[in-house]
C-alpha positions in Angstrom: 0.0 0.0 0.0 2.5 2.5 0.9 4.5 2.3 -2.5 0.8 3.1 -4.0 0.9 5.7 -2.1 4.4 6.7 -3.1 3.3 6.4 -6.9 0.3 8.3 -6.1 2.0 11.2 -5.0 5.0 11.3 -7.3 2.1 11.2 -10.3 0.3 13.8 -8.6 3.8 16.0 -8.5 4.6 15.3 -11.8 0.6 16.4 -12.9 1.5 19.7 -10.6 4.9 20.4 -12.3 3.8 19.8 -15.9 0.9 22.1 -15.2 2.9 24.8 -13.6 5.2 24.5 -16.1 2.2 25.2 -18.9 0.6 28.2 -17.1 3.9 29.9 -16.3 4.6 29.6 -20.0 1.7 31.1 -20.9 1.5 34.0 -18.2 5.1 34.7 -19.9 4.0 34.7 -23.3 0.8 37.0 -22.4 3.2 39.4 -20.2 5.7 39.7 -23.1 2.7 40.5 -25.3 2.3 43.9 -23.1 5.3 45.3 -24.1 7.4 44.8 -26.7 11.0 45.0 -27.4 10.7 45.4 -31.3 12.8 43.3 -33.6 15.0 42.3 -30.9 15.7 38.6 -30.8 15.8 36.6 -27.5 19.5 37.3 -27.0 19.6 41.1 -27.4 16.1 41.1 -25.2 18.6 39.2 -22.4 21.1 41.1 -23.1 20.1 44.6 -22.2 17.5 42.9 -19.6 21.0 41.7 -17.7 22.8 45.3 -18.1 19.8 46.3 -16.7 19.7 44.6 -13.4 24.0 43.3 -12.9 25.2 46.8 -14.9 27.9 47.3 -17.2 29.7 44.4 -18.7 32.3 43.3 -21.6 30.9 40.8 -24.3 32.7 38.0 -23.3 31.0 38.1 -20.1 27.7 38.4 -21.2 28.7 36.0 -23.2 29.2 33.1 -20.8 26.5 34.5 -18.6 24.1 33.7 -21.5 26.0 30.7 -22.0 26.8 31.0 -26.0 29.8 31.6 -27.9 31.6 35.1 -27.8 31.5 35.3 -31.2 28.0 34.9 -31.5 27.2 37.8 -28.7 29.8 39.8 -30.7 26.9 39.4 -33.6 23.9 40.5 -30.9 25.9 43.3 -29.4 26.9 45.0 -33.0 23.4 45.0 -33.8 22.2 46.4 -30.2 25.2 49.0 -30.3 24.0 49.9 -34.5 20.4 50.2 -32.8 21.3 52.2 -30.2 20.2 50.2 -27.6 24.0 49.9 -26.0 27.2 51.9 -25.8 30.5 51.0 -25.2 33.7 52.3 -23.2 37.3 51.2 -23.4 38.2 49.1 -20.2 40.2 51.3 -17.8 42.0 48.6 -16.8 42.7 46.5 -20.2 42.4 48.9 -23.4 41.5 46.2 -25.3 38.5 45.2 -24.1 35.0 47.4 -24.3 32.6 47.5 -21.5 29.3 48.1 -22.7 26.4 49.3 -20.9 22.6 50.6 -21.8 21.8 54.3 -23.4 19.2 56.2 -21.6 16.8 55.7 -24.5 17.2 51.7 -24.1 16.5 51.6 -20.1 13.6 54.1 -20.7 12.1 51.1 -22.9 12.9 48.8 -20.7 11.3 50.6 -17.3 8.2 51.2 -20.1 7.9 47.5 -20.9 8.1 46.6 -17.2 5.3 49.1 -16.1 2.9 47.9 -19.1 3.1 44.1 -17.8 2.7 45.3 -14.1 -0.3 47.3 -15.4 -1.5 44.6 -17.7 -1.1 41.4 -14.9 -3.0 44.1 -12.3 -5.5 45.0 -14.3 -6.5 41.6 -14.9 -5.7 40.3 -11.2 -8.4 42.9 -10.7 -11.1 42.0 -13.3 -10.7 38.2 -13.1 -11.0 37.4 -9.9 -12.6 38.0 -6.7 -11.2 39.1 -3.2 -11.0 35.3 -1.9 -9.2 34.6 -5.0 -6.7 37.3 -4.5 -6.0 35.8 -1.5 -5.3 32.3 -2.7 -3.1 33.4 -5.8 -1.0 35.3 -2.9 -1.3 32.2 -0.9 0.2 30.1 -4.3 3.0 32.8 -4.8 4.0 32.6 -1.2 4.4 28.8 -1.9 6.3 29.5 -5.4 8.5 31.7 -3.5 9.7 28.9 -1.2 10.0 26.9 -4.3 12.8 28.6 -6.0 14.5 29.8 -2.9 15.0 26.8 -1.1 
């Protein structure tokens, strides 16, 4: 009995994951739909997204902190710095390296995309569900906060 059990729950975890996994996707997809980043690709979007929040940076290590090839963030850069999404300093310390970091006009964008998902998931928070159910999706972060932290 108590390996039915075991079964049991380990189907009804795997059922939980694969449907978190599904609605996270798709509260992702409908968040990214607020606010666009225009023809950016996925990289550039990460790109600028990590100057944002760890700061100025040289290719090669945004480079392994996206995990790809130098060469190929070289490619992403050239066409965020071409864009003007990015600008780039000599390294005080090694001339021949550049440290790049966002232009005014790129973090604007970025703080404007942020503030129209905010606006988007609170509006709908609002208009979908009730007070109790406020309550319980607060209750479900809480739980999704231990989740990834621990």
């Amino acid at each position: 009995m108590a390996d039915q059990s075991a079964t049991s729950k380990l189907d009804s975890a795997d059922e939980l994951a694969s449907a978190l996994r599904s609605v996270v996707s798709r509260l992702k997809r409908n968040m990214r739909a607020q606010s666009t980043y225009g023809d950016l690709t996925g990289t550039q979007t990460a790109v600028l997204l990590r100057l944002e929040r760890e700061g100025p940076a040289s290719v090669s290590e945004l480079a392994q902190a996206e995990g790809i090839r130098t060469q190929s963030m070289g490619t992403a850069v050239a066409a965020l710095m071409a864009g003007g999404h990015v600008v780039g300093k000599p390294d005080p310390e090694d001339g021949r390296r550049t440290i790049l970091s966002l232009t005014k006009t790129s973090l604007s964008m970025i703080r404007k995309g942020r503030s129209a998902r905010q606006d988007w998931l609170s509006r709908t928070i609002r208009a979908r569900l009730s007070a109790t159910e406020q309550a319980q999706v607060a209750a479900a972060v809480a739980l999704l906060v231990r989740l990834v932290d621990e």
